[in-house]
DRENDO-502169 format. One record per residue (C-alpha): residue number from 1; residue in three letters; z, x, y. Coordinates in nm, 3 decimals. Layout:
! residues N
   num   residuo         z         x         y
   NUM       Ala         Z         X         Y
...
//
This chain:
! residues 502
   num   residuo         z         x         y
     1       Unk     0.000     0.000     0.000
     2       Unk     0.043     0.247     0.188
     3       Unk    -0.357     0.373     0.222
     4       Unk    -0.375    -0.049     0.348
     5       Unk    -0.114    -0.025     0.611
     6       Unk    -0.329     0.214     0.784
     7       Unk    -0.652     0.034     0.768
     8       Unk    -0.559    -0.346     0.778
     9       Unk    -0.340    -0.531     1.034
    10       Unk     0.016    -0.595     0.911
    11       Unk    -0.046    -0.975     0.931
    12       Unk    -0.315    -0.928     0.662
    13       Unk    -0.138    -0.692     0.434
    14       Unk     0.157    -0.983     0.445
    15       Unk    -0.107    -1.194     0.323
    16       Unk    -0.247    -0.949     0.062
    17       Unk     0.055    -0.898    -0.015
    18       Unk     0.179    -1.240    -0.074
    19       Unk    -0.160    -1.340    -0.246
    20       Unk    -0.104    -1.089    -0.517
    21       Unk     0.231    -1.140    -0.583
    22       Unk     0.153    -1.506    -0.704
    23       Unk    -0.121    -1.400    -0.925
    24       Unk     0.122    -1.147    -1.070
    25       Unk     0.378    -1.470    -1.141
    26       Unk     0.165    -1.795    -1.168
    27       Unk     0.238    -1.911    -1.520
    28       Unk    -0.059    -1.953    -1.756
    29       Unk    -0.153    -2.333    -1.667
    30       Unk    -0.271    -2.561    -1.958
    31       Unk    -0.626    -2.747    -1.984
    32       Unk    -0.400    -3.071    -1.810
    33       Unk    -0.268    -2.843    -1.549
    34       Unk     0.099    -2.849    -1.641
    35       Unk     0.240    -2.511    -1.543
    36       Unk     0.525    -2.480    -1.759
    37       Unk     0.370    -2.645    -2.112
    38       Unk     0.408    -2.472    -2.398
    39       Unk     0.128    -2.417    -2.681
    40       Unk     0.033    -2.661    -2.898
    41       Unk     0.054    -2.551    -3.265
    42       Unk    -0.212    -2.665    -3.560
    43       Unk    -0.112    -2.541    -3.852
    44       Unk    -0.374    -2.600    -4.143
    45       Unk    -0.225    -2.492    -4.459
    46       Unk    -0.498    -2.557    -4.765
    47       Unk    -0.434    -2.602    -5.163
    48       Unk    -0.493    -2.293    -5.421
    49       Unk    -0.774    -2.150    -5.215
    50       Unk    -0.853    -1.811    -5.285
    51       Unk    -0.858    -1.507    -5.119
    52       Unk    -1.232    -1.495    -5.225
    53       Unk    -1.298    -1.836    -5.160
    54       Unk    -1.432    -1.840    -4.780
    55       Unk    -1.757    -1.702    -4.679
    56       Unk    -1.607    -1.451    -4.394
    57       Unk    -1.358    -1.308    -4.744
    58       Unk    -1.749    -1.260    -4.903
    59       Unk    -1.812    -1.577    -5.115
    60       Unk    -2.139    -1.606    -5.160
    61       Unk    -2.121    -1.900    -5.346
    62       Unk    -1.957    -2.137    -5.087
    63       Unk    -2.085    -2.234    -4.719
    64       Unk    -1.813    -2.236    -4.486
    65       Unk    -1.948    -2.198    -4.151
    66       Unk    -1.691    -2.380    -3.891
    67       Unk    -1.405    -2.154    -4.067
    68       Unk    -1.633    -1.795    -4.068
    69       Unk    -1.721    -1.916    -3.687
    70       Unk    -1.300    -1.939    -3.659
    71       Unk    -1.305    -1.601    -3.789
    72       Unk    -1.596    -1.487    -3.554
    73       Unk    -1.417    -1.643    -3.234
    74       Unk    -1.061    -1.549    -3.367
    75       Unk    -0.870    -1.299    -3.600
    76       Unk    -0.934    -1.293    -3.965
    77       Unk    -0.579    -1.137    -4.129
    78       Unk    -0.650    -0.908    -4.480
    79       Unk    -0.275    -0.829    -4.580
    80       Unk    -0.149    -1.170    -4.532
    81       Unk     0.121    -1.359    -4.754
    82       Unk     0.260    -1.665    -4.920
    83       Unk     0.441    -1.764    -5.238
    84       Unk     0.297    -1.761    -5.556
    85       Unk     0.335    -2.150    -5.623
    86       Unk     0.304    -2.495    -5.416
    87       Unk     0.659    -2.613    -5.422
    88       Unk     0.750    -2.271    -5.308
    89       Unk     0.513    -2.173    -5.076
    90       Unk     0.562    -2.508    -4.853
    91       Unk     0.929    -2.404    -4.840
    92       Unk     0.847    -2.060    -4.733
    93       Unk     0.616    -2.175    -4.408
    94       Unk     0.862    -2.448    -4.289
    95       Unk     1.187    -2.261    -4.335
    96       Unk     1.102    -1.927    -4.232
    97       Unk     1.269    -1.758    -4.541
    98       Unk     1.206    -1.650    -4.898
    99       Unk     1.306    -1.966    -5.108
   100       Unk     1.521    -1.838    -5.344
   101       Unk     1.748    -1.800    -4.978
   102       Unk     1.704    -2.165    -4.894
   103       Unk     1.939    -2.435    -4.968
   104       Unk     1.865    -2.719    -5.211
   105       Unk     2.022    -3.007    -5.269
   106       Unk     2.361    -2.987    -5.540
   107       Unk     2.249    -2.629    -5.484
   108       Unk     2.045    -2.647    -5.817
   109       Unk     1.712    -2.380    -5.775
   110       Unk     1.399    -2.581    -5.927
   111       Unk     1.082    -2.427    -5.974
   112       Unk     0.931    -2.677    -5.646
   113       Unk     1.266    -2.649    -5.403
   114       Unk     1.416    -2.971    -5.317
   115       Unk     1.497    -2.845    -4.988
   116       Unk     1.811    -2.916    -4.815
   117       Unk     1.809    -3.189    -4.525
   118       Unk     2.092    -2.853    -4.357
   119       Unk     1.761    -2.658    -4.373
   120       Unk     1.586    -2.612    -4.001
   121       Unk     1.176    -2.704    -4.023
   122       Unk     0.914    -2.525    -3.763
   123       Unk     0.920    -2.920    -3.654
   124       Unk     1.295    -2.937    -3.579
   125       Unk     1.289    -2.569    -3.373
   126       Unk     0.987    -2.698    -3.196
   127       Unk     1.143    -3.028    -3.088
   128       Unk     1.416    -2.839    -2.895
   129       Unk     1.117    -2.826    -2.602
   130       Unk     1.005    -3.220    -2.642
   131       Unk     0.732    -3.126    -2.928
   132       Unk     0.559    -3.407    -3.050
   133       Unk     0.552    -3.322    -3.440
   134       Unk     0.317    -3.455    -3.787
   135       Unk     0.253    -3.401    -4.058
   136       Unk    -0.126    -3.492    -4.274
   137       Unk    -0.154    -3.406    -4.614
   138       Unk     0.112    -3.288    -4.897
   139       Unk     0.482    -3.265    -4.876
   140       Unk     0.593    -3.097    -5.152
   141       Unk     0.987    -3.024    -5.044
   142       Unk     1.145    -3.356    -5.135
   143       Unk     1.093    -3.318    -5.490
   144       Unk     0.765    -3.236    -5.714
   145       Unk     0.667    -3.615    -5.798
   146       Unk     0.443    -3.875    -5.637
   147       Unk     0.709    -4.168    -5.731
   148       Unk     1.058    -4.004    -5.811
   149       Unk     1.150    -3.832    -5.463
   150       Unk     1.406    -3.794    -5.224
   151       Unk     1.333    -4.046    -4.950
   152       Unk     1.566    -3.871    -4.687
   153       Unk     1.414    -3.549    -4.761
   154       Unk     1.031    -3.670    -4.641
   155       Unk     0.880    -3.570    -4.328
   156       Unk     1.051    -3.861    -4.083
   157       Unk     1.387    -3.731    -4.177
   158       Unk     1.303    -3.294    -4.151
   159       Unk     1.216    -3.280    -3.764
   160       Unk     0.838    -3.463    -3.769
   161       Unk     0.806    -3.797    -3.552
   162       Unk     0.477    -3.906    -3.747
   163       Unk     0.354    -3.834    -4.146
   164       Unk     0.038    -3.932    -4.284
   165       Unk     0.016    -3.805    -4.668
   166       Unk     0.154    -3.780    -4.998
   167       Unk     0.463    -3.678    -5.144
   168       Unk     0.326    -3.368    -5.393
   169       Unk     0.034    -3.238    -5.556
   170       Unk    -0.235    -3.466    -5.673
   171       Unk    -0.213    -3.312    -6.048
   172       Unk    -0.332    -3.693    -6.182
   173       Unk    -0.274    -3.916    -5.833
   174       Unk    -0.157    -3.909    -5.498
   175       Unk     0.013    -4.225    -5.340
   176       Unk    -0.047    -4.229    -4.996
   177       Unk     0.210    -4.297    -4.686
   178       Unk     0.272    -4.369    -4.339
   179       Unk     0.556    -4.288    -4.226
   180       Unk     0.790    -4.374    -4.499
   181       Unk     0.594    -4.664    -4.585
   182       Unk     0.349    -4.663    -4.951
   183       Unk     0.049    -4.781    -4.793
   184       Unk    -0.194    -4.709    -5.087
   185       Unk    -0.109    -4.616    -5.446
   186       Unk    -0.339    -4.406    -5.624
   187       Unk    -0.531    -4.356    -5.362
   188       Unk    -0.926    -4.242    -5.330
   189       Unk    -0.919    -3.841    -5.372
   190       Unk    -1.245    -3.842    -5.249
   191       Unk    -1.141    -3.933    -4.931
   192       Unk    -0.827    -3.778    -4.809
   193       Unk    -0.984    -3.477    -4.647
   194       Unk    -1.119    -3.694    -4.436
   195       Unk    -0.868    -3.919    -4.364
   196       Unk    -0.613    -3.681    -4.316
   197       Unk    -0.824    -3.487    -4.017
   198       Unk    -0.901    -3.824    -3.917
   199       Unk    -0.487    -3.935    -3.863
   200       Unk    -0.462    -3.557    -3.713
   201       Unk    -0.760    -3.595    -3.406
   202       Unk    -0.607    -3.927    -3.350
   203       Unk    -0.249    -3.815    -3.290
   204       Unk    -0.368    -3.518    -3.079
   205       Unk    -0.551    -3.779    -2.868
   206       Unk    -0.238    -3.934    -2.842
   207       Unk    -0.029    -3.659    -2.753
   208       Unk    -0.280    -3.469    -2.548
   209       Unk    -0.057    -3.453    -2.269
   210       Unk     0.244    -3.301    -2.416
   211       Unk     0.308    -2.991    -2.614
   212       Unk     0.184    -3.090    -2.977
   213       Unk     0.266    -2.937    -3.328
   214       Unk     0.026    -3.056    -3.568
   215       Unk     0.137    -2.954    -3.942
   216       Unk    -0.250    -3.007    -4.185
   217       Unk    -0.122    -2.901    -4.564
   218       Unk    -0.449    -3.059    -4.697
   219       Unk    -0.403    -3.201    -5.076
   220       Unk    -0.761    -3.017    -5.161
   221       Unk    -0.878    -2.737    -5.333
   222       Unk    -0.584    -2.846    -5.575
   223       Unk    -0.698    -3.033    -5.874
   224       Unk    -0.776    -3.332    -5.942
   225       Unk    -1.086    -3.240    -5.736
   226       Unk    -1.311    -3.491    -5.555
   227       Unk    -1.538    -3.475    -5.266
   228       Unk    -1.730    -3.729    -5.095
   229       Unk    -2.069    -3.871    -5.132
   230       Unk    -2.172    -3.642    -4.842
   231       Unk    -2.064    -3.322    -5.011
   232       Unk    -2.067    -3.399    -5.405
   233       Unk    -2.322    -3.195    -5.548
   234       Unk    -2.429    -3.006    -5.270
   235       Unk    -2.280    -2.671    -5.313
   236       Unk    -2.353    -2.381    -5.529
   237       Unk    -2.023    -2.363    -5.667
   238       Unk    -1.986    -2.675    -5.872
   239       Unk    -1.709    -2.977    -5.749
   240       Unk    -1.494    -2.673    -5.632
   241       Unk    -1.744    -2.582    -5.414
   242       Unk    -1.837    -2.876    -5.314
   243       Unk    -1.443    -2.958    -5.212
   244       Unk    -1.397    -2.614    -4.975
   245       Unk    -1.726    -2.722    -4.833
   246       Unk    -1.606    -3.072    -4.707
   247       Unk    -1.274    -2.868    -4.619
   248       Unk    -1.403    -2.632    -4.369
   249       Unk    -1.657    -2.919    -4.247
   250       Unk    -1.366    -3.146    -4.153
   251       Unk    -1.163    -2.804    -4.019
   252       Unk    -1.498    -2.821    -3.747
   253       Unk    -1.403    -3.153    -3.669
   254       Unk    -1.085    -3.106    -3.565
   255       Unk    -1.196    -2.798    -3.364
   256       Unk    -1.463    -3.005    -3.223
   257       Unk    -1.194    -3.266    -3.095
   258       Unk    -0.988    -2.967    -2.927
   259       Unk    -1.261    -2.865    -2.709
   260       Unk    -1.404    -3.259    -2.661
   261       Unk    -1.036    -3.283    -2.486
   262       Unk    -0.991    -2.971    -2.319
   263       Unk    -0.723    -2.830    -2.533
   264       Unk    -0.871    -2.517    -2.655
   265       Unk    -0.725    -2.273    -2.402
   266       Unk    -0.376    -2.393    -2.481
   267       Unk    -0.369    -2.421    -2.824
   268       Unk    -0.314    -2.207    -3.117
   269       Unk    -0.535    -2.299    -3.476
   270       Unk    -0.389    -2.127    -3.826
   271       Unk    -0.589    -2.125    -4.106
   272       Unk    -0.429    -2.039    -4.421
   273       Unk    -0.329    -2.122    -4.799
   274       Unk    -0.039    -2.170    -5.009
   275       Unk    -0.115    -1.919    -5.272
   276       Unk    -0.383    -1.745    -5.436
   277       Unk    -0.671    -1.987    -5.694
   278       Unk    -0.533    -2.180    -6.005
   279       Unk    -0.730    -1.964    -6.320
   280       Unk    -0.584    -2.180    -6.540
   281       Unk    -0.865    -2.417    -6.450
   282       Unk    -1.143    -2.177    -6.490
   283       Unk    -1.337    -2.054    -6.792
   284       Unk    -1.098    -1.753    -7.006
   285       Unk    -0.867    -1.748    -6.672
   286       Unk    -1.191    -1.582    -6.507
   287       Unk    -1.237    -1.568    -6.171
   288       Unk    -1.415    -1.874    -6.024
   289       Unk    -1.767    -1.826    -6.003
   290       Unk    -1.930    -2.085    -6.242
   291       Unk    -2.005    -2.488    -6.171
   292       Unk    -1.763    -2.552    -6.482
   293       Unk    -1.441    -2.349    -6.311
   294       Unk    -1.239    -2.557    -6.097
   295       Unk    -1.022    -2.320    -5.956
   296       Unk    -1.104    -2.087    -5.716
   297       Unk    -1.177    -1.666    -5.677
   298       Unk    -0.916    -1.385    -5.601
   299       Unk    -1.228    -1.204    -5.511
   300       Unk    -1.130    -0.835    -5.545
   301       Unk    -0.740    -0.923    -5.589
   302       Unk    -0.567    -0.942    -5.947
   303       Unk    -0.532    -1.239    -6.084
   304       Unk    -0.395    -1.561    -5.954
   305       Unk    -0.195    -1.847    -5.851
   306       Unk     0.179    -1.833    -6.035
   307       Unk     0.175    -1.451    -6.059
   308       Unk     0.298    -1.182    -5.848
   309       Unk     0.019    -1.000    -5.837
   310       Unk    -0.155    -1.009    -5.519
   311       Unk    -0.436    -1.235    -5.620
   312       Unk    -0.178    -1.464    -5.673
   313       Unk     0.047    -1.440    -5.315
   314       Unk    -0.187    -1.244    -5.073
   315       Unk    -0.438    -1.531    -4.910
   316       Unk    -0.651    -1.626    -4.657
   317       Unk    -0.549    -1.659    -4.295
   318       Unk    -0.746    -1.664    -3.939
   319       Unk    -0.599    -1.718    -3.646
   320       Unk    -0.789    -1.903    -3.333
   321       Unk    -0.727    -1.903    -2.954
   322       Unk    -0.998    -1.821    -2.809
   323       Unk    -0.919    -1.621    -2.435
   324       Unk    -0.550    -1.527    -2.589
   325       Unk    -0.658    -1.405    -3.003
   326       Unk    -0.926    -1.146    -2.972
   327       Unk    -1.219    -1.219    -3.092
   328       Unk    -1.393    -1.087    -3.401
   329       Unk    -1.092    -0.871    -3.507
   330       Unk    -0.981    -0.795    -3.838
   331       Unk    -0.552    -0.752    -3.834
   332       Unk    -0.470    -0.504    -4.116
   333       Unk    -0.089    -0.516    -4.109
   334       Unk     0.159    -0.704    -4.320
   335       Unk     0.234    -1.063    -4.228
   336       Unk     0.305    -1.402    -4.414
   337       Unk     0.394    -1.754    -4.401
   338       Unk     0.728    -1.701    -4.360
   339       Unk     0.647    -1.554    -4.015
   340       Unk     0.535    -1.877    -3.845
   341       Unk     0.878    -2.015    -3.775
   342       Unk     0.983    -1.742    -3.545
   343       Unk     0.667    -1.686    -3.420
   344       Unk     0.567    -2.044    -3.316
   345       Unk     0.932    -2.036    -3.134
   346       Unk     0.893    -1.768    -2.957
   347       Unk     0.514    -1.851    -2.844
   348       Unk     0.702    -2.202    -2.753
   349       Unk     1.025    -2.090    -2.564
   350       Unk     1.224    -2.213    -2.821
   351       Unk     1.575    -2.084    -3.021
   352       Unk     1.523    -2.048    -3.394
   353       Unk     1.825    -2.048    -3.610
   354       Unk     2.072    -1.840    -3.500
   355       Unk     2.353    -1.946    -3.796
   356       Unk     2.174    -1.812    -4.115
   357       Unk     1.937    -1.530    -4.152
   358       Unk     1.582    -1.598    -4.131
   359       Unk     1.279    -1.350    -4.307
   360       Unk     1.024    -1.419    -4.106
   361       Unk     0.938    -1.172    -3.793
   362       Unk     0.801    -1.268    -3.477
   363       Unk     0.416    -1.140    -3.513
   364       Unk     0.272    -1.211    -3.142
   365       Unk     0.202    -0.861    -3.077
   366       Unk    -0.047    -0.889    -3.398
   367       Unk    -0.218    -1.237    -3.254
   368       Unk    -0.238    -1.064    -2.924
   369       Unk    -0.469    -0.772    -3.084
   370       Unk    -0.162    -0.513    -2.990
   371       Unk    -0.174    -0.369    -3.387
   372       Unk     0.000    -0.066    -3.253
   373       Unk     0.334    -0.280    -3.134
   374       Unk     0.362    -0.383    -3.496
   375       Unk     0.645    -0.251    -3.730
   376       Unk     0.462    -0.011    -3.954
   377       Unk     0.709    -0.053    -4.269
   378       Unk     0.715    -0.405    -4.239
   379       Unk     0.862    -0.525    -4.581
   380       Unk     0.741    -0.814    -4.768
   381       Unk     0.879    -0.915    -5.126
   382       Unk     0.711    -1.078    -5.405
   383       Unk     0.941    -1.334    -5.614
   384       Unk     0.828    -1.511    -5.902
   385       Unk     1.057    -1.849    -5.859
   386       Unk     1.420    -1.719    -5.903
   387       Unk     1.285    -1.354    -6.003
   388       Unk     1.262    -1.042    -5.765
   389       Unk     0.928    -0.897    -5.885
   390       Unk     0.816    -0.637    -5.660
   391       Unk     0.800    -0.538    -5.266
   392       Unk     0.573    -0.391    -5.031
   393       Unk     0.540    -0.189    -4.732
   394       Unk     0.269    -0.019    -4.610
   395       Unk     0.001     0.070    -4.797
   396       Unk     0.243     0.101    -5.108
   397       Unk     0.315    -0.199    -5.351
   398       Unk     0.598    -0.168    -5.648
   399       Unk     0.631    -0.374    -5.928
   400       Unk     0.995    -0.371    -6.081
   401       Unk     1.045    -0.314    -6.440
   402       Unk     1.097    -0.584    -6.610
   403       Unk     1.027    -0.698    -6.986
   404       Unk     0.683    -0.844    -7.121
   405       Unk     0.825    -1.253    -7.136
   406       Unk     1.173    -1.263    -6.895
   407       Unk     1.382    -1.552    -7.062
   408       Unk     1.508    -1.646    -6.761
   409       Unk     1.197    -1.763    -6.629
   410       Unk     1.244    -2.059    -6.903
   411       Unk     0.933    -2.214    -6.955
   412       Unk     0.727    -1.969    -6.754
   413       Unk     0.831    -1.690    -6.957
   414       Unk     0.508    -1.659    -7.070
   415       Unk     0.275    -1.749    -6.826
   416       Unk    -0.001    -1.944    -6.879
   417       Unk    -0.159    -1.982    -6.565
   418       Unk    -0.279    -1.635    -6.592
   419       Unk    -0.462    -1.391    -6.782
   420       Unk    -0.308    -1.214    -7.102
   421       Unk    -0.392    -0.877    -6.956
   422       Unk    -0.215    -0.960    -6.611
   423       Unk     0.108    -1.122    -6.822
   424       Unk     0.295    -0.770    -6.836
   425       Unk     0.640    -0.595    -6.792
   426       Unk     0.699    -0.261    -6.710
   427       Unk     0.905    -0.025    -6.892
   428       Unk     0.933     0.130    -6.550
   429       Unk     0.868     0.073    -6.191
   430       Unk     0.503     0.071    -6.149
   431       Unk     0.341     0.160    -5.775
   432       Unk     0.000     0.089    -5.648
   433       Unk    -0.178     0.221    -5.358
   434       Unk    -0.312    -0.100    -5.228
   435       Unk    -0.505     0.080    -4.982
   436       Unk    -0.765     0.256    -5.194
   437       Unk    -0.685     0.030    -5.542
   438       Unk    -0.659    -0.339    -5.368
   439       Unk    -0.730    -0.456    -5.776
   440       Unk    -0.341    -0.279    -5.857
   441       Unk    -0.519    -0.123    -6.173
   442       Unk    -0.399     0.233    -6.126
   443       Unk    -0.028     0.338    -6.128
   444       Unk     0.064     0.605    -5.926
   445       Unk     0.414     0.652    -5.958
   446       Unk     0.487     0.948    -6.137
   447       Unk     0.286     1.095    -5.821
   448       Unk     0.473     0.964    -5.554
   449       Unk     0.828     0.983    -5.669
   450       Unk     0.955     0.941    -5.324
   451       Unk     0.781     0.651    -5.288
   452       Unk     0.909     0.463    -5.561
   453       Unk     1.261     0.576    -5.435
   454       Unk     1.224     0.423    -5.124
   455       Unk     1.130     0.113    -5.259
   456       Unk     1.347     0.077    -5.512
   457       Unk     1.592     0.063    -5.304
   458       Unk     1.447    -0.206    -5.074
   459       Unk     1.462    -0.403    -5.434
   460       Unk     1.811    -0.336    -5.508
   461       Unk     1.877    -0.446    -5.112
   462       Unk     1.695    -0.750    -5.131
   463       Unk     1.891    -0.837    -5.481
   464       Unk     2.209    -0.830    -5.288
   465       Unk     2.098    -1.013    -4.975
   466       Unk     1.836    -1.282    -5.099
   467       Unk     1.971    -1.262    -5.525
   468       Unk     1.774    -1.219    -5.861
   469       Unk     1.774    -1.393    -6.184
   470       Unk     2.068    -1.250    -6.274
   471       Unk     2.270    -1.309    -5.915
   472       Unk     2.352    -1.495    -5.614
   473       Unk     2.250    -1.309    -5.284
   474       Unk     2.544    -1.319    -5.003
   475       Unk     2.318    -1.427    -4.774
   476       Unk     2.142    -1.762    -4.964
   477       Unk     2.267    -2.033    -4.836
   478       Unk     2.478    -2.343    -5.005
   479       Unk     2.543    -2.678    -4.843
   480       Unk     2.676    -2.937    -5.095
   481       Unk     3.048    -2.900    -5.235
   482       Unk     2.912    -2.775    -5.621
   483       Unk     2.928    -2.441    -5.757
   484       Unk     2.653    -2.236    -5.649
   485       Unk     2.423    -2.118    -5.855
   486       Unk     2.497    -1.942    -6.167
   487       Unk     2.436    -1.571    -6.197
   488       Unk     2.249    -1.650    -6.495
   489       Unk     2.041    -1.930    -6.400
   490       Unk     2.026    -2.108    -6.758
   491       Unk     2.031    -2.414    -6.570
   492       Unk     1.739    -2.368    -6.315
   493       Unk     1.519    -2.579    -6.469
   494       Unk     1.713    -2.868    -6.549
   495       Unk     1.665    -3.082    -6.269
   496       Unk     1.927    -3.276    -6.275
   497       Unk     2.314    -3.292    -6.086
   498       Unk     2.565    -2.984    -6.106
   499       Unk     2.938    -3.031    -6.116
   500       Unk     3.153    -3.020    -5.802
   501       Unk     3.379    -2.797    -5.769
   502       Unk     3.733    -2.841    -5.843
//
């Protein structure tokens, strides 16, 4: 300033002066011109699709243009996380934290978490700034059934004003709801995609002039597949295909209705998946690549869906905002599902829990492009239901030892969702350099001893905090007067009430 005092008059370096101080400190204004709004949030989260499964992941088998042009205009995420299972997974995205942390009901663990109504939801963090919340598609957290749930523990009653969906996976139906009201049993697969996009532009037209969360855990790729007449038979991937085709179609619609209503430059779009493809439904566990298979491709990851191998937990994700997400950028680093709670509350101005420990990191500097801001040894840890199966940082991956069938994994002891050759122990820790083997066929730890050192003991950590098969963490969390979980979970798959305590 000092160069302009000796050129300009004083009144016009007051005025300078003055003009770029409120550039510095004018908030970011929204399409609607509210200075102090928020983001809105949409939050698609799809069913068993594959880290192969998406053109811009190289499928060259199925079209999907509006979510490779999300990529092109946004962030497409390689290293990114979920759970290895539905039930799981859903927990893991809404709470923030590794599952086997998260309190269920008469503290019994089930293989899909009946998740306790003491648990805080993205929706009820978000509603702390006057969010308007909803949910489209599949639940999943109140209990794994489409007719024997826990009303109190849908939607309405875990921090969403509005749910349009069904209660769990649409393994042989899917009753469909409003609110807590059946409005059509057994309804037409062919048609929820649709429908549910449809129930999710309408409620952003409603709520275009307040801060918005909009949670999308579409029913589809799951099986029982079904498309519509428009996209039956039109892909070169059989039904599956044809399903991830209608998906990404109706994923353009809804980013079609953002920009119709001016929304775009204030709202964030996340594009993800619950866990890797279901190989049980293909051909000899194969990958899916053949009009018979109707689950979907790892593409270069190993195996699938119910495994902790990364074909089976590391997914899809792309991240959309145009003018705030960089375009066409690829985000190397660690992240995962469980990272959307903080994240979204931070982005939002809002507290998350401060009572109970939550997993999930804040990742903004990673949406923001700013890799470099990142923790480098971000940990992430790979639990098979109530097992602690390996852990990764870096570039570095360990499997623990463990034997060929674990008994206490009850009737997934032996796995049948995958592949014999991927249904393994390990008579010792076994490390992979995900970095130059992303397949995890080459073990590498009698070569990096120091390695495996250092990640063994982020196991043996995490066993304490979060707990094993064989133990209760100190830091998993217990609600209902009953004993907590055993440290031998012979019970875990039960299902039914436990004892109170005395």
């Amino acid at each position: 300033m000092t160069k302009l005092n000796r050129c300009l008059p004083t009144r016009w370096v007051g005025i300078l002066i003055a003009l770029c101080a409120a550039c510095v400190i004018a908030p970011e204004r929204s399409a609607h011109g509210a200075s102090d709004r928020p983001p809105n949030f949409v939050l698609i989260f799809a069913d068993d699709l594959g880290y192969g499964d998406l053109g811009c992941y190289g499928s060259e088998l199925i079209r999907t243009p509006r979510i490779d042009r999300m990529a092109k205009e946004g962030m497409r995420f390689t290293n990114f996380y979920a759970q290895p299972i539905c039930g799981p997974s859903r927990t893991a995205i809404m709470t923030g934290c590794y599952p086997l942390r998260v309190a269920e009901r008469h503290n019994i663990k089930q293989i899909h978490p009946i998740v306790h109504s003491k648990e805080i939801t993205i929706a009820e963090v978000l509603k702390q700034k006057n969010y308007a919340t909803a949910c489209f598609g599949k639940w999943d957290l109140a209990k794994h059934s489409q007719t024997d749930f826990y009303p109190e523990l849908m939607p309405n009653h875990q921090g969403f004003d509005y749910f349009y969906g069904t209660p769990t996976s649409n393994d042989a139906f899917a009753n469909l709801y409003r609110n807590e009201e059946l409005i059509e049993p057994k309804t037409n697969l062919s048609t929820i995609t649709k429908r549910y996009t449809d129930e999710a532009i309408g409620f952003i037209e409603k709520h275009r002039d307040e801060p918005f969360f909009v949670y999308l855990p579409h029913s589809m790729p799951h099986v029982r597949l079904a498309a519509s007449d428009d996209f039956r038979g039109k892909s070169k991937r059989g039904l599956y295909g044809d399903v991830v085709e209608e998906l990404d179609f109706n994923v353009g619609r809804l980013l079609d209705a953002l920009e119709r209503m001016k929304l775009v430059d204030n709202t964030y779009v996340i594009f993800t998946s619950d866990n890797g493809p279901w190989l049980i439904k293909n051909k000899d566990h194969r990958d899916g690549i053949e009009d018979i298979d109707h689950g979907g491709s790892a593409g270069p990851l190993r195996s699938g869906k119910v495994s902790t191998w990364d074909g089976g937990e590391r997914v899809p994700c792309i991240v959309w905002a145009p003018g705030r997400v960089p375009a066409g950028t690829t985000c190397e680093n660690v992240a995962a599902t469980i990272d959307m709670l903080p994240t979204f509350a931070a982005m939002a101005g809002a507290s998350p829990p401060t009572d109970r420990v939550i997993d999930g990191v804040d990742i903004r500097p990673l949406f923001a492009g700013e890799f470099d801001k990142a923790d480098p040894e971000r940990v992430f840890y790979f639990y098979m239901l109530n097992h602690l199966r390996g852990v990764r940082v870096g570039q570095w991956k360990l499997h623990a030892a463990m034997p060929e069938h674990p008994k206490w994994l009850g009737p997934f002891a032996v796995n049948k969702h995958i592949a014999p050759e991927d249904d393994i122990g390990f008579a010792k820790p076994a490390l992979f350099d995900l970095a130059s083997d992303i397949g995890e066929t080459r073990d590498v730890a009698a070569e990096h001893p120091d390695v495996v050192k250092k990640l063994s003991a982020l196991l043996d950590a995490a066993r304490e905090d979060i707990g094993d098969y064989d133990r209760v963490g100190k830091n998993a969390r217990f609600f209902d007067p009953y004993d907590e979980r055993p440290k031998v979970f012979d019970t875990a798959y039960a299902g039914g009430s436990r004892r109170p305590k005395d």
